[in-house]
BALOBA-1460 file (C-alpha; in Angstrom, 3 decimals):
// residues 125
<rec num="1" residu="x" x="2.234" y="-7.738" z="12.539"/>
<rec num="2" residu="x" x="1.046" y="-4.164" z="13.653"/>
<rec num="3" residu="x" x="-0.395" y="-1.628" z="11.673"/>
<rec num="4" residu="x" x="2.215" y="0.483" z="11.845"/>
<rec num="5" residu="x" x="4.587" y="-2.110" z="10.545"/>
<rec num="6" residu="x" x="1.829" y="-3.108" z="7.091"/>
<rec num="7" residu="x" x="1.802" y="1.052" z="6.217"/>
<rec num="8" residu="x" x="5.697" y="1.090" z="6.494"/>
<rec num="9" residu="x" x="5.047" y="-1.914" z="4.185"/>
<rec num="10" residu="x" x="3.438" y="-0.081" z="1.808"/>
<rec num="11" residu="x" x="5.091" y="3.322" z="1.993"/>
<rec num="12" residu="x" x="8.418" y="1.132" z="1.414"/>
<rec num="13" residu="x" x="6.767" y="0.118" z="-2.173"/>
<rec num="14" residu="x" x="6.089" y="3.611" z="-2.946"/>
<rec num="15" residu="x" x="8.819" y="5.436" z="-1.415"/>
<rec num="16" residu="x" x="11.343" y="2.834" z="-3.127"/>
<rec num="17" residu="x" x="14.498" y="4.984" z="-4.594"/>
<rec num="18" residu="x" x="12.915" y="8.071" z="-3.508"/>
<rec num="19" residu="x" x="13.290" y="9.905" z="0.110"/>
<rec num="20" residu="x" x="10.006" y="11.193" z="-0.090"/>
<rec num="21" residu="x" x="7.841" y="9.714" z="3.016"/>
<rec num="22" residu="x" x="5.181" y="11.154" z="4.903"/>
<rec num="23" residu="x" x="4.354" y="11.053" z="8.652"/>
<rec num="24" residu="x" x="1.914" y="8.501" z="9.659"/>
<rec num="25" residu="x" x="-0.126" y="8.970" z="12.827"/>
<rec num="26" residu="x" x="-3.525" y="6.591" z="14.080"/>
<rec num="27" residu="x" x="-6.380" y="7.534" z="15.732"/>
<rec num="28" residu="x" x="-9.199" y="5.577" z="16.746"/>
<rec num="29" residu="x" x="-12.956" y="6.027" z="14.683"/>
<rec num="30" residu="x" x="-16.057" y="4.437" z="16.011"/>
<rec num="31" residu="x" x="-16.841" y="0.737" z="15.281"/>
<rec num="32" residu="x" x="-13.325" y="-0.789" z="15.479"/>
<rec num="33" residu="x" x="-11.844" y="1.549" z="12.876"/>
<rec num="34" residu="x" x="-8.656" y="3.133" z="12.579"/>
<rec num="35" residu="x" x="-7.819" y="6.165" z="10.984"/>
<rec num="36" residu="x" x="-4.513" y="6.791" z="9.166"/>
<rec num="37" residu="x" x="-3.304" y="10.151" z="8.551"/>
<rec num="38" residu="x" x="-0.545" y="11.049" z="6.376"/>
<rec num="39" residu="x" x="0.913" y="14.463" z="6.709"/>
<rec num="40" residu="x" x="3.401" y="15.756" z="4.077"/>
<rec num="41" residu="x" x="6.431" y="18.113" z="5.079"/>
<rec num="42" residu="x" x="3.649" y="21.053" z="4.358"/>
<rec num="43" residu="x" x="1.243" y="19.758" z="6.918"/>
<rec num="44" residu="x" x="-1.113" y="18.824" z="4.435"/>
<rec num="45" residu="x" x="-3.027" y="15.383" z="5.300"/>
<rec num="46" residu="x" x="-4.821" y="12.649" z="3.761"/>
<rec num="47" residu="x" x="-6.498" y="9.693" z="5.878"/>
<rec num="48" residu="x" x="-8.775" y="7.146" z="5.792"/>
<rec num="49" residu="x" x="-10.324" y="4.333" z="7.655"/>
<rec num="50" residu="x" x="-9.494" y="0.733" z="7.608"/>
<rec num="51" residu="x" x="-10.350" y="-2.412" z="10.156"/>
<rec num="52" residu="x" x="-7.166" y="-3.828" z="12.179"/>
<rec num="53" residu="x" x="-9.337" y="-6.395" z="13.465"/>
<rec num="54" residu="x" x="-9.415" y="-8.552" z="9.738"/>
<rec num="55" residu="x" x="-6.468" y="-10.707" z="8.586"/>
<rec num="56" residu="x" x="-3.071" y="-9.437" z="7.939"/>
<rec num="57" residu="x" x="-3.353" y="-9.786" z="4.257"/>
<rec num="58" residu="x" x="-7.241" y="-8.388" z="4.262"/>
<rec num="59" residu="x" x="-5.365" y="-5.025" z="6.087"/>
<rec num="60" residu="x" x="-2.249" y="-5.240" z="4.044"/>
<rec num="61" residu="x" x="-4.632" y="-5.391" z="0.661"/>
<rec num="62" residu="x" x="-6.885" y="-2.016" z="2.581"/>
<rec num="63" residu="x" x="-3.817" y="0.095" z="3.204"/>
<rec num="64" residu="x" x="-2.000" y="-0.800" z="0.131"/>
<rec num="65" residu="x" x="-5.259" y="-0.176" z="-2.100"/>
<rec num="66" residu="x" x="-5.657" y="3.399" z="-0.171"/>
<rec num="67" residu="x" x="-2.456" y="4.347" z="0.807"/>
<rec num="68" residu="x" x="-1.379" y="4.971" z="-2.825"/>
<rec num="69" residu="x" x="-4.719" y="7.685" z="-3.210"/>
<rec num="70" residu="x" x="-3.173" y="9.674" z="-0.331"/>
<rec num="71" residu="x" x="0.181" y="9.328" z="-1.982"/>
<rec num="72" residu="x" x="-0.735" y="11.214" z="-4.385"/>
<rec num="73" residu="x" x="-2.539" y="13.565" z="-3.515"/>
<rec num="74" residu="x" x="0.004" y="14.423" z="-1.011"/>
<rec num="75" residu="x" x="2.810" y="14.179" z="-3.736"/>
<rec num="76" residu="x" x="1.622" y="13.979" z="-6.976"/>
<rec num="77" residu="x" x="3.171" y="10.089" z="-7.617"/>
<rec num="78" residu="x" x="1.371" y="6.784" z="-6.966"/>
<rec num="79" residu="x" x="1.334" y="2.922" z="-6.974"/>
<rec num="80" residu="x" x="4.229" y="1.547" z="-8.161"/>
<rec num="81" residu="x" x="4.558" y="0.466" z="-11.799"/>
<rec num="82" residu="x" x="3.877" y="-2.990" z="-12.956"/>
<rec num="83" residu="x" x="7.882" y="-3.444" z="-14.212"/>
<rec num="84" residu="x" x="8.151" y="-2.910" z="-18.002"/>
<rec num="85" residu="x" x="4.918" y="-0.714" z="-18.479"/>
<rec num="86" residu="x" x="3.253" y="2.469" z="-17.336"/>
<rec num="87" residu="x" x="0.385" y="0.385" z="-15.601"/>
<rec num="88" residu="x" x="0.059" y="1.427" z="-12.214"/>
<rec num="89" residu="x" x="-0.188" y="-1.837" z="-9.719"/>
<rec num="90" residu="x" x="-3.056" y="-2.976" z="-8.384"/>
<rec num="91" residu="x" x="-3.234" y="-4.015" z="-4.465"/>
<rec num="92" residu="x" x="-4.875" y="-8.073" z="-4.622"/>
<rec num="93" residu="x" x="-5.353" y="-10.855" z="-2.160"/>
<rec num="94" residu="x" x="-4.431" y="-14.716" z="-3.391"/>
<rec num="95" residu="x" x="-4.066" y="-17.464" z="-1.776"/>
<rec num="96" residu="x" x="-4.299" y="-15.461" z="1.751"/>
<rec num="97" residu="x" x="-1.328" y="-13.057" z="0.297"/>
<rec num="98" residu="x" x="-1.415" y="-9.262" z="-0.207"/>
<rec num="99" residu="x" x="0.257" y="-8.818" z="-3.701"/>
<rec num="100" residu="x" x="0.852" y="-6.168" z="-6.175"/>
<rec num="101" residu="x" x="-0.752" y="-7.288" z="-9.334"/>
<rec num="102" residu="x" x="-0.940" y="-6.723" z="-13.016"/>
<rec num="103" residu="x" x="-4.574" y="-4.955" z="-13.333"/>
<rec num="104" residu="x" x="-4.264" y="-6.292" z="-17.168"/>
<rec num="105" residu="x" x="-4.168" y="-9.657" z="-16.099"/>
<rec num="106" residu="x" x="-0.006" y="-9.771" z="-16.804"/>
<rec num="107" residu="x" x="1.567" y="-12.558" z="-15.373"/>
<rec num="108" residu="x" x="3.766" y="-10.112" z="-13.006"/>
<rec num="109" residu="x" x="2.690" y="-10.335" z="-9.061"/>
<rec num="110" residu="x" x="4.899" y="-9.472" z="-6.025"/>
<rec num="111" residu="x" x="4.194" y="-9.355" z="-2.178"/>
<rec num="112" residu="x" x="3.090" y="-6.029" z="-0.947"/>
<rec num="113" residu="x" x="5.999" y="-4.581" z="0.688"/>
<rec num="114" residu="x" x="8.774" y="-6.165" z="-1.435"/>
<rec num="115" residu="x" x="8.137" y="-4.832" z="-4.700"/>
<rec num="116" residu="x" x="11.587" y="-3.441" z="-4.930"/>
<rec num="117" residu="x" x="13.357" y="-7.260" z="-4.046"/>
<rec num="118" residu="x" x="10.303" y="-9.794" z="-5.535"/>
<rec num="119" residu="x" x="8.937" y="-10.377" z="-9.161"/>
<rec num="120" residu="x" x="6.862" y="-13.631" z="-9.497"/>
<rec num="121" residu="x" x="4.651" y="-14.987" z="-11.782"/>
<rec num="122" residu="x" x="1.306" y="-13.966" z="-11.290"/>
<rec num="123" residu="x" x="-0.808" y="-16.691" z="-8.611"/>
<rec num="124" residu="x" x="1.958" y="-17.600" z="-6.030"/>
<rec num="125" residu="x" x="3.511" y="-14.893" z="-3.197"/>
């Protein structure tokens, strides 16, 4: 999968019942590095580094550990919400899997990018 297709991923997760979605453009850094840029409707921007060169989960766990950062500053909302609590999701790898994760040690995981569709117990995408 490209890198364009993991941030729509994640911006699916945190756009989910909303319309709000910022423009994503890529840029080469030095060292193998990618920079991705989101740009509000304002032209404000927020971007950040990550490694396409890893595994798809490894990059998937990056962009959906940064990506929410940018989200808010760009919007003032962030990670999605572990369901049933105000606890903010944390961005995991298991078992080779980018997952959204309880950060309390809940039992509630889902795969990054299908929050919306997927709730699982916690250890298996």
């Amino acid at each position: 999968m490209n890198l364009s297709a993991l941030v729509a991923l994640v911006l699916a997760d945190l756009s989910a019942g909303t319309s709000t979605r910022p423009t994503v453009s890529y840029s080469p850094l030095d060292e193998g590095m990618v920079e991705v840029l989101l740009t509000d409707d304002d032209g404000m921007g927020v971007g950040f580094g990550v490694q396409p060169d890893r595994s798809e989960a490894d990059v998937l766990c990056a962009l959906a550990d940064r990506i929410p950062d940018a989200f808010v500053e760009l919007y003032a909302v962030g990670l999605p919400l572990v369901p049933g609590t105000r606890r903010p999701a944390r961005a995991d790898v298991v078992d080779g899997v980018a997952l959204w994760t309880d950060p309390a040690g809940g039992p509630w995981s889902c795969p990054v990018g299908r929050y919306g569709e997927t709730v699982r117990p916690h250890g298996g995408p």
